[in-house]
N, C-alpha and C positions, 0 to 999 in steps of 0.2 A: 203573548200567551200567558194565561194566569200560571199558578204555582203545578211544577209535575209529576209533583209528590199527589197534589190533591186531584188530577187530573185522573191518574190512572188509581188513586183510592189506595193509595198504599201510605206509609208513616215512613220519616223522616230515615228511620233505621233499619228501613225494608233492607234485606237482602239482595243479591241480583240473580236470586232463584222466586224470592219473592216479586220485583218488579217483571220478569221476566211470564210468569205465570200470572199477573194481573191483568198485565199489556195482551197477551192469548185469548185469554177470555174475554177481552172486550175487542178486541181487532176481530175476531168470528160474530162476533154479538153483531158488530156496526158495519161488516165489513160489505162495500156497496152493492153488491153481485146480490147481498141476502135483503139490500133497502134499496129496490131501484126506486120508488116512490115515495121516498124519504129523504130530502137532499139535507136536511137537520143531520142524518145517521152519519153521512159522506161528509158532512165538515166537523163534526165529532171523531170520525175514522182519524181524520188528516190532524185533529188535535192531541187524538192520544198518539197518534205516530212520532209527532213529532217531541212530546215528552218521552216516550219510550227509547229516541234517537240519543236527547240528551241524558237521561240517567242508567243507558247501560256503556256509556262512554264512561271508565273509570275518572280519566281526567277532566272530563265535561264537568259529570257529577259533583269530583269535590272541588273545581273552580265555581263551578253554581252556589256550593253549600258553603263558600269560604266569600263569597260575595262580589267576585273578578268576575263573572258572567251573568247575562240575566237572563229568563225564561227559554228566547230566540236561543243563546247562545250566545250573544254581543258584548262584548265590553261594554263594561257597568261604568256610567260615566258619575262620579258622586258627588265634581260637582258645577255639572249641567255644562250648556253649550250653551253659545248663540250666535244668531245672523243667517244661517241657513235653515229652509225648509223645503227643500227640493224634488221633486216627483219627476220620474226617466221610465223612460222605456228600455228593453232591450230586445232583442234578436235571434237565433240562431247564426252562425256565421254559415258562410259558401259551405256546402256539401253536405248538411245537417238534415235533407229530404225536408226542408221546406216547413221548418217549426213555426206556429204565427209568434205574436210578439208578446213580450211577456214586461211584467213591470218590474222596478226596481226601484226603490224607494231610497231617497240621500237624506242622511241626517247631519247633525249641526258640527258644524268643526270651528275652530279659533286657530288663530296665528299662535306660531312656536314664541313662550316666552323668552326674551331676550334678558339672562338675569343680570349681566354685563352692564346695561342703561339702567339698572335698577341700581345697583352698589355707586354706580357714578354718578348718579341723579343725589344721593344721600351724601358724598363724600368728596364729590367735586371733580373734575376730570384735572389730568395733567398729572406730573410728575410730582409735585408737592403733596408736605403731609395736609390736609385738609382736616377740618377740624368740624363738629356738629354747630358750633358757634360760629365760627366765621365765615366772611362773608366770601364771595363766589369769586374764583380764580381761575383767571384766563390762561387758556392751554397755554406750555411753551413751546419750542419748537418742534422737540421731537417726539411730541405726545401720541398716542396710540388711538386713533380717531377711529369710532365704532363701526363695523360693518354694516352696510344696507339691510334691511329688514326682510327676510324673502316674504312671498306670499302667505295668506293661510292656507294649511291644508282643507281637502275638503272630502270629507267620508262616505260612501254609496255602498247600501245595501242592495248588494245584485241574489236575482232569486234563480236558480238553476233547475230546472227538470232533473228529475232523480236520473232518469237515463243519460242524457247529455253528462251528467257528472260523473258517470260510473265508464262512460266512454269517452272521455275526454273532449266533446265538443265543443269548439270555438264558440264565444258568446260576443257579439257584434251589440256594444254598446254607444249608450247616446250621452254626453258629458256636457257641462252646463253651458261649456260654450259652444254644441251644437256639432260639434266634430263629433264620428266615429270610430272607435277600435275596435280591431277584433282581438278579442281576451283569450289568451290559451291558458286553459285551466292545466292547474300543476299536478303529477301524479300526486295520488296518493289527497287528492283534495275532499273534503268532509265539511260541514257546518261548522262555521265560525274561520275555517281558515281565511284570511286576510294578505290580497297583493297590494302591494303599492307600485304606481304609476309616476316616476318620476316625472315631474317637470308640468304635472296636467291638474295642478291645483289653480289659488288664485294668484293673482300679477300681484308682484309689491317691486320696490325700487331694486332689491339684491336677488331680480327672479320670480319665477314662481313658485309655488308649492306644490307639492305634490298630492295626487287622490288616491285614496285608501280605500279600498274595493272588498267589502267582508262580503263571503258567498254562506248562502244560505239556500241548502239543498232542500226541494219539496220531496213531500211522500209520496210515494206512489199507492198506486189502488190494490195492487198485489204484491211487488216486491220489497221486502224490507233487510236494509243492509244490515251485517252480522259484522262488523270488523272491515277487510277488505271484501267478505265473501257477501253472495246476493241469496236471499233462501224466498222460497217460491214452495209454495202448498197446491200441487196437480192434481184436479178432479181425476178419479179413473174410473169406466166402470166395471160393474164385477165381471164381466163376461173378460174383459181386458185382463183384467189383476188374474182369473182365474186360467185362461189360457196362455197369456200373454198376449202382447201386440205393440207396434210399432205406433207412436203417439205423438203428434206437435204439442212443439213446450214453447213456448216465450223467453228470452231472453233478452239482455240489455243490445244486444249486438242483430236481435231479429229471430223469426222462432226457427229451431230445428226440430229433426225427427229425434224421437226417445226411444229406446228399449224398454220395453216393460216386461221383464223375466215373467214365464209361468210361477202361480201360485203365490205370486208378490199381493204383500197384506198391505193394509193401514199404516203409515208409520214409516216406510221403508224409503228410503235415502235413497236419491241416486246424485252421484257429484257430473258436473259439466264443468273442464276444467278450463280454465281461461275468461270463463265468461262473469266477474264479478269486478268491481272496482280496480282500477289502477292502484300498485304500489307504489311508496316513496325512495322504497331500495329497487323498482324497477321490477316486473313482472306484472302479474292479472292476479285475484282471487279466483273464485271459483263460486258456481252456481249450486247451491245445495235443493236440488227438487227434494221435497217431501209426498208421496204418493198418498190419495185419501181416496178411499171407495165408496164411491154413492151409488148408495140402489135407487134403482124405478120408482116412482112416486107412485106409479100402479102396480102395485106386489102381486097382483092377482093372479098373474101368467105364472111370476117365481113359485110363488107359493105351490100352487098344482103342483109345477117340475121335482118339486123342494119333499111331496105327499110319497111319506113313508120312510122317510130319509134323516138320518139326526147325525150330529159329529158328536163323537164321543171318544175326540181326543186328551180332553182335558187340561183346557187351555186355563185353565186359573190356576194349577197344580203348585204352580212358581208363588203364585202369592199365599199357601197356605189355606186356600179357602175349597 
């Protein structure tokens, strides 16, 4: 992902009322429901999501701006890997209603340096002073002879559905030697958090190494996470808003019925408690629906109904105007 400063068009020292208000305006501008025949608007959407994910995370932000993470959200490696280039699949696990498969991309890892064979390689093994001059002396008896080298590790970026993350779904992945696990995502798990898998790296003589598993959550097409909490903008229409009524909502766990209070405007919150991301101290966030009222594209019946009629309660009064 390029820079997410320039992404969402904001400067370096934006605010996060400022990115916050960038990211709105362009998530409405691009958002897929208003470009179905724009699939350019739909990988734009999922671009500014995902910069908007990493710079209202306070600690994302300034590990981004201090140079410990990069675009993704990945450990910044500065200086370089190699030997691996690896392409995986992964899964939904048992009970996930049948997700299809989804990829995961492994990048480059090296074996743990050993700094041990380094000072002894320079200064000679065994018990004696050794010297930079002199020549190489053989161990004595009760010399301290190096440990086996384990394997290297090896790194895999697994990509999560926003929902599967936010519900804690098992992720059934595929590992270079061809075995699979099922992953249980940790509460409280976000982009860039990182498991490790003992023992499922590469062979060396003292073992293997272990695989380092960074998850990296996708955007979803309407919900976008706030913290623990999941906030969701519900079409209503005015007949609804203005009488009330009883309304399917979507959430991460399946949709439910809503209450929509008489006379509920524009703007009006209703919380769904439980249904947002897993905590790390244990509990759910909460679903923040936002209510938006969209009139008829054909005004022409309102408008009649609407003949003779004005509100003249004076809804600007608050701002002065």
């Amino acid at each position: 992902m390029a820079d997410p400063y320039a992404i969402l068009g904001v400067a370096r020292t934006a605010s996060e009322k400022d990115i916050k208000s960038a990211y709105r305006k362009l998530a409405k501008e691009l958002h897929p429901d208003r470009n179905k025949d724009n699939p350019k608007a739909a990988e734009r959407f999922s671009e500014v999501t995902r910069a908007y994910d990493l710079l209202s995370d306070k600690d994302k932000r300034a590990r981004f701006d201090r140079g410990e993470i990069d675009a993704d959200g990945n450990p910044a490696m500065p200086f370089g890997a190699g030997g691996f280039d690896r392409g995986f699949r992964s899964s939904a696990g048992a009970g996930t209603g049948g997700f299809s498969a989804r990829d995961f991309e492994g990048f480059d890892a090296g074996p743990e340096m050993d700094l041990g064979d380094i000072f002894e390689g320079l200064f000679g093994r065994g018990g004696g002073g050794g010297s930079f001059g002199g020549g190489a002396r053989s161990a004595g008896p009760g010399a301290r002879r190096a440990a086996p080298q384990r394997g290297a590790n090896v790194s895999y970026r697994l990509r999560v559905p926003f929902v599967d993350a936010a519900a804690l779904t098992p992720q059934r992945i595929t590992l270079a030697n061809g075995s699979t696990i099922d992953l249980k995502l940790p509460a409280g798990v976000e982009d860039g958090t990182q498991m490790r898998l003992k023992g499922k790296g590469e062979p060396g003589p003292g073992g293997h190494g272990d695989a380092l598993v960074t998850v990296q959550i996708d955007p979803h097409s309407f919900f976008v996470r706030d913290g623990d909490d999941v906030r969701l903008e519900l079409p209503v229409t005015l007949d609804e808003a203005v009488r009330g009524a009883k309304v399917k909502a979507p959430t991460v766990d399946g949709p439910v019925m809503l209450t929509v209070a008489p006379g509920s405007g524009s703007g009006k919150v209703l919380r769904l408690k439980g249904k947002g991301f897993s905590k790390k101290g244990g509990g759910r966030g909460d679903q923040l629906v936002t209510l938006e009222i969209q009139l008829p594209e054909d005004l022409g019946e309102l408008a009649s109904r609407l003949e003779g009629w004005s509100d003249s309660s004076g809804v600007r009064n608050r701002l002065g105007v």
